[in-house]
Structures are given as C-alpha cells and as structure tokens.
VEXVOVO-152165 format. One record per residue (C-alpha): x, y, z. Coordinates in steps of 0.5 Angstrom, whole numbers. Each point is the difference from the previous one (the first is absolute). Layout:
PT / X / Y / Z
PT / X / Y / Z
...
***
This chain:
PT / X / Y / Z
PT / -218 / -66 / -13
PT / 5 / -6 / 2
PT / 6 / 0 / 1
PT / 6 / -4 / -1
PT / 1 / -1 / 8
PT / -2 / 2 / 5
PT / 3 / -2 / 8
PT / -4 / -1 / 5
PT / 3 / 2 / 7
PT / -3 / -4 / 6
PT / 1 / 6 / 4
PT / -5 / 4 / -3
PT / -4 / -4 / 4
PT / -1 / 1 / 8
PT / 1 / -6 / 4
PT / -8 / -1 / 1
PT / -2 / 1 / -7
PT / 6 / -6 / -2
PT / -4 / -4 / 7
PT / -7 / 1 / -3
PT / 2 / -2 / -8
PT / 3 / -7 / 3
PT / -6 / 0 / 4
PT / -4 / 1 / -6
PT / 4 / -4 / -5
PT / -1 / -7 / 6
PT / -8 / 2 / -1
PT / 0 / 0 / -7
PT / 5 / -6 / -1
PT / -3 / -4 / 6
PT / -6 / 1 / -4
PT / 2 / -3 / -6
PT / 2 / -7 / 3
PT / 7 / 1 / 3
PT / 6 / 1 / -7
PT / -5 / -2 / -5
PT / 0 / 4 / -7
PT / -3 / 7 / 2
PT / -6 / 1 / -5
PT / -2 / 7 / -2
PT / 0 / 5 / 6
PT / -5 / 7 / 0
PT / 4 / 5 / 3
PT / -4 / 7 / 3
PT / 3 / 6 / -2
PT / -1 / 6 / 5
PT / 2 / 7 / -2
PT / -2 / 8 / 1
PT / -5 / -2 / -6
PT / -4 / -6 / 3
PT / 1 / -8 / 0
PT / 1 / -3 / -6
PT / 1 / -9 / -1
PT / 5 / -2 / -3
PT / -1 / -9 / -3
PT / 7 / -2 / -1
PT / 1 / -7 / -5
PT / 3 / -6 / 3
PT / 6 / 2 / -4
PT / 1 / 6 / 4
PT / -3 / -1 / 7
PT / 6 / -6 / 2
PT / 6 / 5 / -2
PT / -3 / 7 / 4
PT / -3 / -4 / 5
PT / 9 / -3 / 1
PT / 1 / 7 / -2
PT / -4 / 3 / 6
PT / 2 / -6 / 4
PT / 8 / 1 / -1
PT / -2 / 7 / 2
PT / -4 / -1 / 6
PT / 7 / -4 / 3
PT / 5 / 6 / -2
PT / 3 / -2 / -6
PT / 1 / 6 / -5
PT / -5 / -3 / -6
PT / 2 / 3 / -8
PT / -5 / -1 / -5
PT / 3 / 1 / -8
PT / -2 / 0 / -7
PT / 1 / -7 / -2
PT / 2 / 3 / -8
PT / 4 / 5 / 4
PT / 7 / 1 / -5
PT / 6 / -1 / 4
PT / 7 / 1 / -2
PT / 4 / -6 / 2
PT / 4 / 5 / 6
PT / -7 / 0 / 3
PT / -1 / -7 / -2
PT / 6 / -2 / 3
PT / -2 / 4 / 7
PT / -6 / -4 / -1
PT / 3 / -7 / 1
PT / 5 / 3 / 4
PT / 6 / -3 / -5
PT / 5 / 5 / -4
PT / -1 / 2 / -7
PT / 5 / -4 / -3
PT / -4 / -7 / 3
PT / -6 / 3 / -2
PT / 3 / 2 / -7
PT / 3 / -8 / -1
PT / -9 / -2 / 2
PT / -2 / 4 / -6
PT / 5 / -3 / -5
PT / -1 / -6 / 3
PT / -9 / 0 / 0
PT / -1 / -1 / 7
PT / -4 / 7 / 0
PT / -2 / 3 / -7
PT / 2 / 6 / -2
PT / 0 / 4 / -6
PT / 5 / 6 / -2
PT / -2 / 8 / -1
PT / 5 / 3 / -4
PT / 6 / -4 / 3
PT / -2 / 0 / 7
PT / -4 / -6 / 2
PT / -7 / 1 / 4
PT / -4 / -6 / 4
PT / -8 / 0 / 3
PT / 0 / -1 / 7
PT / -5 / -6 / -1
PT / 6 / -3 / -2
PT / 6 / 2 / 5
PT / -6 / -2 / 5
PT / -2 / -6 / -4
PT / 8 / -2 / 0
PT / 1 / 1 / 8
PT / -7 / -4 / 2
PT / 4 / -6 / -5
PT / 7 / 1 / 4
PT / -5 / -1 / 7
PT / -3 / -6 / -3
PT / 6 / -3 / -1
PT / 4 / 2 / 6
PT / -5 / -3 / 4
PT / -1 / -6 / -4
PT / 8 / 0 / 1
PT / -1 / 1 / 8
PT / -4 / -6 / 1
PT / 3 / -5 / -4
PT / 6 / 1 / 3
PT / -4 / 0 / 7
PT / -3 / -7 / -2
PT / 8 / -2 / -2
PT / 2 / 1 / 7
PT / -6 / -4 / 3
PT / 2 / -6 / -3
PT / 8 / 2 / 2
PT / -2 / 0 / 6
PT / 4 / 7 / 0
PT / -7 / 3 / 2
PT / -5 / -1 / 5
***
C-alpha cells in the first residue's frame, strides 16, 4: 500500500551498514563511467521468503540510487506521492514561507491551485516543481552576480 510520505531516518542505519552502502554505491557508479546517466539497475531482495531480483527502469534506477546515496552520507531522505494534496499550511511548510505569501503565489499562478469548497488545495508536484524553479533562478542570480564582480574587479 503507498503512502503519501514516508521518512527515512538515517539512524535506522548502524555506521557499518552506512559504510557498506557507500562502498557499494562507489561500485555501482564507478561501474557506470563515473556521473553518467545510470541505466536500469537490478536489485536482490532477501527475505525470510527466499531471494528475489528486482530490474528497476532507467527512470527509477537514478532517483533510488541518489536516494540510498543521500542516505548512506547520513542525510534523513522523505519519499511522497507526487499527486499527494496539500492544504496551502502544508504547501507553505514545504517552501518554507508563510500562508499569506503562498496564498498571493496561488492568486498570482506561480503554482496551480484549485479550490475544494472554499479552501484551496495544490499537488505536491507543483509546490516541489515551483521550489526547484526558485533554485534555479537563485543560482542563476548568484552567478551573475559572481561574474559582475570579476569584471569590477570587486571579486578575485
């Protein structure tokens, strides 16, 4: 059954098991030419059952592998359901701005919205989609402003 988030807390993982998956990780992607686009990976499962292999599309392989990467360095990882509704509290949480701003966002269409009764809800893929737009244009914005200063002679 999925669930609309679930987070995964590094501790679960003892030191030595974080310490394997980086080696395993630095096997697998050393096997792929170093950064290049993953392919499919093919995963064993182990269980009281038995074994089973799992062959994961390209789609899937990159985003798990960064996933059990983030994971393996001691970063707490969430994985969500794209389509998940958010109340615009949530949606605010999420990018980490009031209601009010991401109340003006909605009435402005930065991020789609539609109304359920009075209130309005938006997916999550839209909140996450806005928030990797605004990330975009902050580094955009940053180097930009690098570059200026160089030829200000202001940054060396």
């Amino acid at each position: 059954m999925p669930t609309s988030e679930r987070v995964i807390d590094p501790d679960a993982l003892s030191e030595e098991e974080r310490s394997s998956l980086r080696k395993q990780l630095r096997r697998i992607l050393s096997g792929v030419g170093g950064g290049e686009r993953v392919g499919s990976v093919s995963l064993q499962v182990e269980g009281e059952g038995g074994e089973a292999t799992l062959s994961l599309p390209d789609a899937a392989a990159g985003p798990l592998l960064d996933l059990l990467s983030d994971l393996a360095e001691g970063r707490a990882v969430s994985v969500s359901d794209a389509d998940e509704e958010l109340t615009t509290r949530e949606a605010a949480e999420l990018l980490n701005v009031s209601r009010p701003h991401l109340t003006q966002l909605l009435k402005e269409g930065e991020i789609p919205s539609h109304k359920v009764g009075s209130h309005h809800r938006v997916y999550r893929r839209d909140v996450l989609a806005y928030k990797a737009r605004r990330q975009e244009e902050s580094e955009e914005a940053m180097q930009k402003l690098t570059r200026l200063s160089q030829e200000l002679g202001l940054y060396d």
